[in-house]
N, C-alpha and C positions, 0 to 999 in steps of 0.2 A: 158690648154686644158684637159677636160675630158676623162681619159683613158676609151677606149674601151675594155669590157672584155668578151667574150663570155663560156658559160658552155655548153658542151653534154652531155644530159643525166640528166633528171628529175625525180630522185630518191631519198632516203633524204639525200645520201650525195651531189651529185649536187646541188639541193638547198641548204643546208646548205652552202655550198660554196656562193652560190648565195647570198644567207640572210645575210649572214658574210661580203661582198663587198657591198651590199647595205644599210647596217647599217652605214657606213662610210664617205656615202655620197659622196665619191668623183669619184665614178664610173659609166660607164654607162654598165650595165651588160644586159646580153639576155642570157635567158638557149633555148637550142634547145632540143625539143625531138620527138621521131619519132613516137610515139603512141598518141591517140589520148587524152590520162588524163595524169597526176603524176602517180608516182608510180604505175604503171602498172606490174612490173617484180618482182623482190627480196624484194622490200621493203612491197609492199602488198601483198606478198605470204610467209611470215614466221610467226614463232611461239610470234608474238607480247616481246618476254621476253627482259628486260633490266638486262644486265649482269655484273655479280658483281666483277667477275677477276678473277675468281677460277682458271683456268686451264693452263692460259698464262703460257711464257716463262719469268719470271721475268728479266725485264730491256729491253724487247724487244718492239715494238711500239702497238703490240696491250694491252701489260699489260698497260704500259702509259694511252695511250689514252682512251681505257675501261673505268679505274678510274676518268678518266675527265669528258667522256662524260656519264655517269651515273649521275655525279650531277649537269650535262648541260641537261639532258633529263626531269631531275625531276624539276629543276627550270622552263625550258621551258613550260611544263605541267601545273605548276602553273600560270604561267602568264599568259597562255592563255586560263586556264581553260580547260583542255583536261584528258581525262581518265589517271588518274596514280593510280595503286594499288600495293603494297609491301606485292605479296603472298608468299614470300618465298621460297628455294629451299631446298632442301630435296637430298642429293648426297649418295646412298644406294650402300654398297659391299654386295652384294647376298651369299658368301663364302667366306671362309679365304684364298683363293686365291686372290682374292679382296681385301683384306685389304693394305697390302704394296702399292699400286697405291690410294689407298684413304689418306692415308699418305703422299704419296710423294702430293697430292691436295694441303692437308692443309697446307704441308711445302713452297708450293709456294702463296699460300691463303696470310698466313703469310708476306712473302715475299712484296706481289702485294697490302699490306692493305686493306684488303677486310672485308669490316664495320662489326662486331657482328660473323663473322663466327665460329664456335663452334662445336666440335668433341660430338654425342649425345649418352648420353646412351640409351640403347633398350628403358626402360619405358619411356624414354621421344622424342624417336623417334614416340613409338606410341602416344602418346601424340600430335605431330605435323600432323601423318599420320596416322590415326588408323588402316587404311587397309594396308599397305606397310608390307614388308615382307625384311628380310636382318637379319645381324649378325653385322654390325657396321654401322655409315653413319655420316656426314657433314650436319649442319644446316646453310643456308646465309640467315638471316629472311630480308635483305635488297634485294634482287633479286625483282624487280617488272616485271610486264605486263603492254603494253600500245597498242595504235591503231598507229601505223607507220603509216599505210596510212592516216589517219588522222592527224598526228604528216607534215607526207608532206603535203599534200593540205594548213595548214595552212602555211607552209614553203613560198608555193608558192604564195599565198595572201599576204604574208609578204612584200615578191620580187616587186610585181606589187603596192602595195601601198606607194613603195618606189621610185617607177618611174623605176623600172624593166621591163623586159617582160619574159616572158613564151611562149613560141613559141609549138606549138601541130603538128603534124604531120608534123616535119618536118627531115628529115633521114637525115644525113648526108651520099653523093655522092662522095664528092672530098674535099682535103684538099690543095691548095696551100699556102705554109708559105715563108717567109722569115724574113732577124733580126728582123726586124721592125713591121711585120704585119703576119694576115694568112687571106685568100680568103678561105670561104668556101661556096661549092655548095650543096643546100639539096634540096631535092623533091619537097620544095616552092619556092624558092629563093636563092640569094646568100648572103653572108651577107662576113663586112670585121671586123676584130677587129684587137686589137693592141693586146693581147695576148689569150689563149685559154686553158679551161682545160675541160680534159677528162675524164668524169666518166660513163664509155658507160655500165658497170657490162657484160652479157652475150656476146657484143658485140666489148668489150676494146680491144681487139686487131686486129680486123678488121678496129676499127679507128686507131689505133695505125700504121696498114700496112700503110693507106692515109697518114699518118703524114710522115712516113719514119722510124718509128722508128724499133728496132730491133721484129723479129717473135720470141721471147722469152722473155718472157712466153706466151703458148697461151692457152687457154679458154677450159676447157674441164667441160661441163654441167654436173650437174647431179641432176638428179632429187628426191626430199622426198617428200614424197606420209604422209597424217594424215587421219586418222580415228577418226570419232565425237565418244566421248562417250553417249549411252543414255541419254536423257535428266535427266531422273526420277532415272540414276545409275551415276548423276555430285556428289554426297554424297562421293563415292570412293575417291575423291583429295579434297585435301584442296589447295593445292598450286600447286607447281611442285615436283615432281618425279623422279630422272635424275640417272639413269646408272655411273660406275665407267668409263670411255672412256678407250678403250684397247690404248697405246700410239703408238700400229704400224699402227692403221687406222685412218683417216685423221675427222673421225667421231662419234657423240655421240653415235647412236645408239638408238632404241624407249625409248622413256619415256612420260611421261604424263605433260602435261599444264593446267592447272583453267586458262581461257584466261580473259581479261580485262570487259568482258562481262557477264561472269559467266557458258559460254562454257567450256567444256573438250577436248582437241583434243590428239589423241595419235599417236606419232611419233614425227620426219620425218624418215623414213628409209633413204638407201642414193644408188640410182641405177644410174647407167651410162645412161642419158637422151639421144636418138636416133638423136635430132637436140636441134640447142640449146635455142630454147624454145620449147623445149619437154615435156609439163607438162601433158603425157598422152603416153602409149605404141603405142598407134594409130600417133603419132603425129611423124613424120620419116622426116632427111632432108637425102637423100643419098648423099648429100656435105659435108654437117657436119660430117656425120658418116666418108665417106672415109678419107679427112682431118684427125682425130682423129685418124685412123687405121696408117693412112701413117706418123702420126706424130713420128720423131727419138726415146721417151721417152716410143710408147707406148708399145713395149714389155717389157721393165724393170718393168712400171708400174702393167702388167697382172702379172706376172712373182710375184711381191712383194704381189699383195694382190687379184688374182684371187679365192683363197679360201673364204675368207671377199666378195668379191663380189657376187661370188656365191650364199652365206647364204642369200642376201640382195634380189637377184634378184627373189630364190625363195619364202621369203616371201613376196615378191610384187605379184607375182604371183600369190600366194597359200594363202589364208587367214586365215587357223588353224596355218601355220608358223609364220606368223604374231601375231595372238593370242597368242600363246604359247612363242613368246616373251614378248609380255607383260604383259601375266599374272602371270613371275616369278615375277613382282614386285608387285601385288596387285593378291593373292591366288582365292580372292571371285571374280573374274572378269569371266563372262560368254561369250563364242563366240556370244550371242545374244546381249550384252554389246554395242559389237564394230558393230555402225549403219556405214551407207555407207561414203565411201570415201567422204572426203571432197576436195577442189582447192589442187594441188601440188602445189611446191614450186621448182624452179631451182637454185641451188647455179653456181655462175661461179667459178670454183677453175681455180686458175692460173699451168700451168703445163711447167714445165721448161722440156730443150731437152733430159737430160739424164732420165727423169721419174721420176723423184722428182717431189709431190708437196707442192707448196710454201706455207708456215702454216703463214707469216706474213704481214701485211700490202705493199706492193708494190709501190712505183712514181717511173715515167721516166719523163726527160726531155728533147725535143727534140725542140732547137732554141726557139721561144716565145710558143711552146706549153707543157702541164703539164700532162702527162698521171699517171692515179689512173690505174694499173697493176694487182692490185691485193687487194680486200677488199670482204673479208669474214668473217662470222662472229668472233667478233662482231663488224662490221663496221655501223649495224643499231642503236645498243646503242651509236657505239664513234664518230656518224655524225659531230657532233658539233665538237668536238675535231679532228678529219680530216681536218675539215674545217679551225680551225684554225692555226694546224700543217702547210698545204699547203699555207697559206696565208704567216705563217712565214717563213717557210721553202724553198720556191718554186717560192713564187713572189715575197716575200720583203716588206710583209705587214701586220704592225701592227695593230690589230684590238683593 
């Protein structure tokens, strides 16, 4: 008999999941998602980059899977003909305060085998970036840009040609599970499988409550906001641009992208989103908020990095603050430069109850269903390798 497998959530690691059980042929798989396309949420609202492992925790699941799914994103690209370009990144300390953290990079760089990466001298930093500014920096000429949401759609073509389904507007309402099976109720229908995985991203632990499973970690949004660069000032990048990351904030910080397109975008900042798809100060859940406020972790967390938040909120706010960050890393860059806001983007970070948040890949398992807890980047480059972590890991299935 045909195991019955159903996926929440049509983003590219659900599909990927999806694609990885339909390749094998012995499954009858259906992804559910509540919006009306794929990747609607995180996977078509980010900065397109395939990441090369610079920063990970060496030996921990995102350094892994990173370096898997990097040359699972590149293969996949080829096969099906989809935008891949290897523009580079470019990792800049602005001062000699910076440098010891650009250091401890490379020593993990090292560590995580991260293809060509190379400590530059000045001349040959300008050489990669003519306009960037800095006293030391990190070259990863293997760092590419791709179209994610193009990277899923084809995902989801994959699924249905394989005798899959794709299910569109369908929310998931109710979860009842047991050993054997779970009954779930969504805004079209109900549908039954023999087992179930969860990749809800903004929403993973409100399916998580329907499953039963434990209210930690839960979902604290937050929103990064990008600015287009002038068309006739995309000259200023060659590639990518990327800040030393301070290692007590959970975040890169602005830097600049050459997108897959030959677009510029600068950012993402990283501000505490109002609801959790807040991609917009206007856009308020006063559920979400309270939630968040009343959650046990959130004083520890104001408490830890109210200051860092601060800086972020006002330059969302204010757009010279904004400038003025990222014009320490490219001198010649004018506030005329930075044209208007382009789509935000919402990260779901996972937030544990003492205020910690969770910096690594997350599953739960609760009876036949398989909750993804926590995937943040780089979970859009390590889709593929998620997918097959879970499969090995989680179901018992070798792809």
């Amino acid at each position: 008999m045909v195991e019955r497998i159903g996926i929440v959530g049509a983003g590219i690691v659900g599909l990927a999941i999806a694609q990885a059980l339909s390749r094998t042929g012995d499954f009858d798989v259906t992804v559910l998602e509540k919006e009306s396309r794929v990747a609607m949420h995180q996977t078509g609202h980010n900065s397109g980059v395939v990441h090369a492992g610079l920063y990970y925790q060496p030996g921990s699941l995102k350094a892994e899977l990173c370096a898997k799914g990097r040359a699972m994103t590149r293969e996949y690209c080829q096969e099906h003909s989809l935008p891949y370009r290897e523009a580079g990144k470019l990792v800049v300390a602005l001062n000699a305060e910076e440098v010891p953290r650009l250091e401890e990079i490379q020593r993990r760089s090292a560590l995580n085998a991260v293809p060509g990466l190379a400590r530059v001298s000045m001349a040959r930093l300008r050489e990669i970036e003519p306009h960037a500014a800095g006293v030391a920096a990190l070259h990863s000429p293997h760092t590419a840009v791709v179209d994610y949401a193009v990277i899923a759609e084809t995902m989801a073509h994959q699924v249905r040609r394989a005798g899959g389904r794709v299910l569109l507007n369908q929310k998931v309402q109710a979860v009842e599970s047991s050993p054997g099976s779970c009954r779930v109720s969504t805004s079209g229908t109900t549908h039954v499988f023999d087992r179930m995985v969860v990749c809800a991203g903004l929403h993973s632990d409100v399916v998580a409550k329907l499953v039963g499973a434990s209210d930690s970690p839960r979902i604290l949004p937050f929103r990064g906001e990008y600015w287009s660069l002038a068309p006739e000032r995309n000259d200023l990048v060659k590639g990518m641009i990327y800040p030393v990351p301070d290692p007590a904030f959970p975040f890169l910080g602005v830097h600049f992208t050459r997108g897959v397109y030959g677009e510029t975008h600068v950012g993402p900042n990283a501000v505490p989103a109002l609801a959790r798809e807040g991609y917009s100060w206007g856009r308020i859940s006063v559920r979400d908020t309270v939630e968040s406020l009343r959650w046990p972790g959130a004083g520890a967390l104001a408490k830890a990095h109210w200051k860092m938040g601060g800086k972020e909120i006002a330059a969302s706010l204010f757009k010279p603050l904004y400038f003025k960050a990222a014009q320490a890393f490219i001198p010649e860059l004018l506030p005329s430069d930075l044209r208007h806001k382009t789509t935000a983007g919402v990260r779901a970070q996972a937030w544990s109850r003492d205020g910690s948040l969770l910096d690594d890949f997350a599953v739960d398992q609760v009876g036949p269903v398989t909750l993804l807890r926590n995937a943040p980047s780089p979970a859009a480059t390590s889709a593929m390798a998620i997918a097959e972590h879970i499969l090995a890991n989680h179901l018992g299935i070798r792809t």
